[in-house]
C-alpha positions as CSV (number, residue, x, y, z in Angstrom):
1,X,0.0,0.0,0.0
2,X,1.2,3.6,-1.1
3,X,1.1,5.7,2.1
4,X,2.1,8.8,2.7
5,X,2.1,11.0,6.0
6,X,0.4,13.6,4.0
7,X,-1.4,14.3,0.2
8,X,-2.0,17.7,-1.0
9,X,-4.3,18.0,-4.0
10,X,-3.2,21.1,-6.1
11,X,-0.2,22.5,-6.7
12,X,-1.3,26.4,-7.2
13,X,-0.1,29.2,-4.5
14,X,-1.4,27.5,-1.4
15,X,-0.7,23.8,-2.4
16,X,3.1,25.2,-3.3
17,X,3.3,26.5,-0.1
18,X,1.8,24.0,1.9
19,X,4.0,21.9,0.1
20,X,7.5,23.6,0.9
21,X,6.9,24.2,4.4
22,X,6.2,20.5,5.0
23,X,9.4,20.4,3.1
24,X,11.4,22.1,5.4
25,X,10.0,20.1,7.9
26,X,11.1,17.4,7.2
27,X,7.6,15.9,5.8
28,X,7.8,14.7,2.5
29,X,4.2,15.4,1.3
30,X,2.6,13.6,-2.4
31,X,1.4,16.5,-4.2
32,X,-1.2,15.8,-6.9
33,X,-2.0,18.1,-9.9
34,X,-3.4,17.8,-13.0
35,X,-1.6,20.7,-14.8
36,X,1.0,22.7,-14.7
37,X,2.4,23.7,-11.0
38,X,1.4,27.2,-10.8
39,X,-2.1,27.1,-10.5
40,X,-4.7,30.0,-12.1
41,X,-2.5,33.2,-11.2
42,X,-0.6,32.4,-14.8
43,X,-4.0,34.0,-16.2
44,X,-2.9,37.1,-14.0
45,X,-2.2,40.2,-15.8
46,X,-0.6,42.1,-13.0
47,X,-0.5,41.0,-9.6
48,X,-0.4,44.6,-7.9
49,X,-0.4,43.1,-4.1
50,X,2.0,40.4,-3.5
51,X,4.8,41.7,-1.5
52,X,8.2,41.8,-2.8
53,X,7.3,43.2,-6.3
54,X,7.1,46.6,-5.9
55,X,6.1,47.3,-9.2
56,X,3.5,44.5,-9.6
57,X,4.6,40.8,-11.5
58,X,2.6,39.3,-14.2
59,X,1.3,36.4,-13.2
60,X,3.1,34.2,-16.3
61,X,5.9,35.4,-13.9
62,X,5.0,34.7,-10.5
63,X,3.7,31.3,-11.4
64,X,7.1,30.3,-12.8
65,X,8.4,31.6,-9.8
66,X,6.1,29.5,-7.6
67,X,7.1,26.8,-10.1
68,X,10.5,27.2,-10.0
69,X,10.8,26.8,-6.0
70,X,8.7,23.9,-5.5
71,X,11.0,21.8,-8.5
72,X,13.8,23.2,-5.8
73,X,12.5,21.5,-3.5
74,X,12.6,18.3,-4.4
75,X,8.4,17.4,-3.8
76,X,6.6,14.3,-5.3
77,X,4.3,15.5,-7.8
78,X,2.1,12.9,-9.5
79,X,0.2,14.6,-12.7
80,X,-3.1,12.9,-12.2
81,X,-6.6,14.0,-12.3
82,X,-7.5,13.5,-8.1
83,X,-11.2,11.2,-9.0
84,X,-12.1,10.1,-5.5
85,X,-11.1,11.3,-2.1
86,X,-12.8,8.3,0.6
87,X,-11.5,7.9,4.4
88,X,-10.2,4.5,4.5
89,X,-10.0,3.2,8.5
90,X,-7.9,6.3,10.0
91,X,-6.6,7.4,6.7
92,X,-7.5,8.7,3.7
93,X,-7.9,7.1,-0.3
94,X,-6.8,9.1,-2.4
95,X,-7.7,7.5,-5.9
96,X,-7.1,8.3,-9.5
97,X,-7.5,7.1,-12.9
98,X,-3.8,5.1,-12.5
99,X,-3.3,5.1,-8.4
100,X,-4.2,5.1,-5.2
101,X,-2.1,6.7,-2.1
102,X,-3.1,6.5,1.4
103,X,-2.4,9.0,3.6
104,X,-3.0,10.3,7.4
105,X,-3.4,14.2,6.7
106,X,-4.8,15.4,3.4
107,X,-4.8,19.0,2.5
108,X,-6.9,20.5,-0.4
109,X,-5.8,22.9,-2.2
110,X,-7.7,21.9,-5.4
111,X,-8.8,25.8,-6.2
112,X,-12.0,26.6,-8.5
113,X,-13.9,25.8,-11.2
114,X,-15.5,28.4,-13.6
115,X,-19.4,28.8,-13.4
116,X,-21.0,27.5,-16.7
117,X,-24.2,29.5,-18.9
118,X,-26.5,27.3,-18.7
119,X,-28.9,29.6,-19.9
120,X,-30.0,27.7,-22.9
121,X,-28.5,25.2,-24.9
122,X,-25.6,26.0,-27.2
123,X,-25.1,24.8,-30.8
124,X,-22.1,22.9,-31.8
125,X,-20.3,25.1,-33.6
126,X,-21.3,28.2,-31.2
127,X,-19.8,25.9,-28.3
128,X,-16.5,24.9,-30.0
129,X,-15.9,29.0,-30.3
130,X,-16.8,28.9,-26.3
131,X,-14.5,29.3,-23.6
132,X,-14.3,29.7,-19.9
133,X,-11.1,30.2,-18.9
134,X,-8.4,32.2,-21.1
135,X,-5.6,29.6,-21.2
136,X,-6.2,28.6,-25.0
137,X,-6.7,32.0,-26.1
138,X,-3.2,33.7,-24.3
139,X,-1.6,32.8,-28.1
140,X,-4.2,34.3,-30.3
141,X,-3.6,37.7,-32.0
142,X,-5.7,39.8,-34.5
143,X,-8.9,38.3,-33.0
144,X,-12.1,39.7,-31.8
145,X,-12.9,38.5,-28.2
146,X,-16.0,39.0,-26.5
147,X,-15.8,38.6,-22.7
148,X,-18.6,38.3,-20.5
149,X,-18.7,39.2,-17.0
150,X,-18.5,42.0,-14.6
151,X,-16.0,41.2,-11.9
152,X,-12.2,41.0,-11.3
153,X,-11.7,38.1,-13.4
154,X,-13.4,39.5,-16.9
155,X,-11.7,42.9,-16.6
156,X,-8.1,41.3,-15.6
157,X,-8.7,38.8,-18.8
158,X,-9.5,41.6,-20.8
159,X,-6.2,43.2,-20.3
160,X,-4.4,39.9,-20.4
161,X,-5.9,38.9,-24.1
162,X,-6.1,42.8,-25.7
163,X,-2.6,42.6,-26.6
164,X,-2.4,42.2,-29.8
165,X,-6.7,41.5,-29.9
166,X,-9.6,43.2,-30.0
167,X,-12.0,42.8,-26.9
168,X,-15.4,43.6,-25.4
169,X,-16.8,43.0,-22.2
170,X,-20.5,42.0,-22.3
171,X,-22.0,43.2,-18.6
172,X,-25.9,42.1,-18.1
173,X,-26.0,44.9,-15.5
174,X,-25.5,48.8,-15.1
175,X,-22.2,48.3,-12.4
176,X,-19.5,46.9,-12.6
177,X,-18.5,44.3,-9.7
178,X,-14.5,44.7,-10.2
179,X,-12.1,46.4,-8.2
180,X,-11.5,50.4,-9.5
181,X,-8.2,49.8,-10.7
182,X,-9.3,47.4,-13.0
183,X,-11.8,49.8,-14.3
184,X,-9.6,52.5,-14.8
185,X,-7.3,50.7,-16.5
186,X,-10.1,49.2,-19.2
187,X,-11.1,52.9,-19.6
188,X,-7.5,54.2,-20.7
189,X,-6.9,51.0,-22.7
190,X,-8.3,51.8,-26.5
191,X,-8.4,48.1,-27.4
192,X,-11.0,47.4,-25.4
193,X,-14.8,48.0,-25.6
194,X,-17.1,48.1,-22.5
195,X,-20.5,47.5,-23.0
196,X,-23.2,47.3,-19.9
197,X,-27.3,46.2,-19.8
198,X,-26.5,43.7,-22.7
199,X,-28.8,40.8,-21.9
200,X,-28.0,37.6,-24.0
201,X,-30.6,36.2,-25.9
202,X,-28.9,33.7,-28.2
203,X,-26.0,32.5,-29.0
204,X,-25.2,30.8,-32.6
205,X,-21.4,30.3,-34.2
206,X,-19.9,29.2,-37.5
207,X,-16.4,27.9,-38.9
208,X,-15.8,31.7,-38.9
209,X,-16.7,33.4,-36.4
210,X,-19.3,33.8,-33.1
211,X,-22.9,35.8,-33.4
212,X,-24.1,36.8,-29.3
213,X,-28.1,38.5,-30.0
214,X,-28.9,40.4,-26.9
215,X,-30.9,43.3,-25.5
216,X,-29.6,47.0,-24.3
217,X,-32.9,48.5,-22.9
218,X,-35.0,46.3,-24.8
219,X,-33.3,46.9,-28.1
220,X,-32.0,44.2,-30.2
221,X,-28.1,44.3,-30.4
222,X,-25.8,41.3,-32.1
223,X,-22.1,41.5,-31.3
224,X,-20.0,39.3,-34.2
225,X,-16.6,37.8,-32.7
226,X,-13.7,35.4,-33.2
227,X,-14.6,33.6,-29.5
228,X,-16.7,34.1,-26.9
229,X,-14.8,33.8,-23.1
230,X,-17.2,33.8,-19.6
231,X,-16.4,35.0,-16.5
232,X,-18.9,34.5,-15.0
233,X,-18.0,33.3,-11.5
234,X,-15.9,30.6,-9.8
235,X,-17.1,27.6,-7.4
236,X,-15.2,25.1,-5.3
237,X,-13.7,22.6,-6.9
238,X,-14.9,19.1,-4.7
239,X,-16.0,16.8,-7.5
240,X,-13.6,14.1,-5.9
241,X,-15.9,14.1,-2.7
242,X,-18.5,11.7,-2.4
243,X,-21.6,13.9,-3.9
244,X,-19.4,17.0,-5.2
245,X,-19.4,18.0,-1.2
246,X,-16.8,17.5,2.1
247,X,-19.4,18.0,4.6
248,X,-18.9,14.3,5.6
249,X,-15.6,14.7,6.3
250,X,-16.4,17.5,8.5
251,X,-15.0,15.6,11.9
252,X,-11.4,15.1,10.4
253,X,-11.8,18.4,9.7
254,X,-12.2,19.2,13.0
255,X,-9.9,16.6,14.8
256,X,-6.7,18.2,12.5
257,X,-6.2,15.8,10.0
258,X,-7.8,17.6,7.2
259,X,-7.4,20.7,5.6
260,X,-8.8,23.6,2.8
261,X,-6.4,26.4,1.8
262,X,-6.7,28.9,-0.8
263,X,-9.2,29.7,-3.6
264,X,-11.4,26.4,-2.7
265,X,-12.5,27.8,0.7
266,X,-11.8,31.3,0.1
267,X,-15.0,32.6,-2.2
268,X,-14.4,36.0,-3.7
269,X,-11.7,36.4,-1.5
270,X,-9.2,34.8,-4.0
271,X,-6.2,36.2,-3.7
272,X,-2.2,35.1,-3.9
273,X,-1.4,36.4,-0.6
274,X,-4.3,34.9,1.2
275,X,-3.5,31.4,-0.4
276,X,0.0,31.1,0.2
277,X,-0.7,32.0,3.6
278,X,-3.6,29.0,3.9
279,X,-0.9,26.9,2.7
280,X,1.5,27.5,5.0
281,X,-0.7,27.6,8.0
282,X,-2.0,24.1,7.2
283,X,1.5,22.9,6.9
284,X,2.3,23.9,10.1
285,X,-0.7,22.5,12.2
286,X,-0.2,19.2,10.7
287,X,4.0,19.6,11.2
288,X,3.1,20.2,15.4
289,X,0.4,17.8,15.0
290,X,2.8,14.9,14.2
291,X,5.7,16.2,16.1
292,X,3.1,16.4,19.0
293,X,2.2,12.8,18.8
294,X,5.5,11.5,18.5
295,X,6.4,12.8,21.7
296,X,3.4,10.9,23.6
């Protein structure tokens, strides 16, 4: 049997960190991810609030930072899709599509999903022009992007994908739901568009492009683009729990042998900062936790 003392699932900001501080430890910690270590802040345009870059770092940056120390440190990372977390006697399965390892403390650090528009059924050919997260679209240029959404993560996309592109943010409301730096930013950029009250209606694609049929004010509008991203919220991501939810693990939760850090318990408070600190403050618990039991 594969066990471990401890599994972490996700290797972005707070699963690094957890990671390296068990490291230094002297706990050697199986970390599992499914892509590249780094997690979501590689979508970052500029993160303005992470100390020790006075002048903000992208996030392309930072990430390969993050990336960089943890293949420092020396930290099993098995590149598999986490499908099944169940408590096994006093430990816990962790189970994917090629393994299962065992382990007494399980952090997770598995981040967020994007919400989906479920609004009404897409056609084929409107849903292979559909996206909902920007990784796929970072090497376009000369395109038309339309972006809907009205929060931090539309408006930082829209910066990160109007180099060398075209963009438009599509907001259902009057407000915006960002953070005014963001805004300001849009406004002074002249590649991008901002358009509020646009209610979609419909949604139909081609081989060469993307038609979105709305409303402003009860007017019919269509907006023609390459590729249509949403932003249109995050949620936890738990599908490896029994039901999509950890509420039955809720007692090893409680007795210190199980552990959420960053973005997955966070909700809109998703930031770099408050990750990495998750992470580290998990690692420790479960380093005095051992250490405390090895001296009964």
């Amino acid at each position: 049997m594969n066990t471990k003392d401890v599994c972490i699932i996700g290797a972005g900001p707070a699963g690094i960190a957890a990671a390296i501080q068990l490291k230094r430890c002297r706990i050697s910690p199986a970390v599992f991810e499914t892509d590249r270590v780094g997690g979501l802040v590689k979508y970052a345009n500029l993160v303005e609030n992470y100390p020790g870059f006075p002048n903000g770092i992208s996030g392309e940056e930072l990430s390969g930072l993050f990336r960089e120390q943890f293949n420092r440190s020396s930290i099993d990372i098995i590149h598999e899709t986490v499908e099944e977390v169940n408590p096994d006697d006093n430990l816990f399965r962790v189970k994917t599509t090629h393994n299962s390892v065992y382990c007494r403390y399980l952090i997770v650090a598995s981040g967020t999903r994007p919400g989906k528009f479920d609004d009404f059924p897409l056609s084929g050919k409107a849903a292979g022009r559909l996206f909902y997260d920007p990784g796929l679209l970072r090497t376009k240029k000369g395109k038309s992007i339309a972006i809907v959404g009205a929060g931090d993560a539309a408006f930082d996309y829209a910066l990160s994908l109007s180099r060398g592109n075209d963009i438009i943010i599509l907001n259902r409301r009057e407000k915006t739901r960002c953070l005014p730096v963001l805004s300001e930013k849009i406004k002074k950029n002249t590649g991008i568009k901002y358009q509020c009250g646009f209610r979609i209606v419909d949604i139909s694609g081609s081989e060469s492009g993307i038609v979105i049929s709305g409303t402003i004010s009860g007017k019919a509008k269509k907006i023609y683009a390459d590729y249509l991203l949403f932003a249109i919220g995050r949620e936890p991501a738990l599908d490896f729990f029994p039901g999509g939810s950890c509420k039955h693990f809720r007692e090893k939760e409680r007795e210190g042998y199980l552990y959420f850090a960053g973005d997955v318990k966070r909700g809109l408070y998703r930031q770099v900062a408050i990750s990495v600190g998750d992470g580290v403050i998990a690692a420790m618990r479960i380093y005095r936790k051992i250490r405390e039991g090895k001296i009964k």
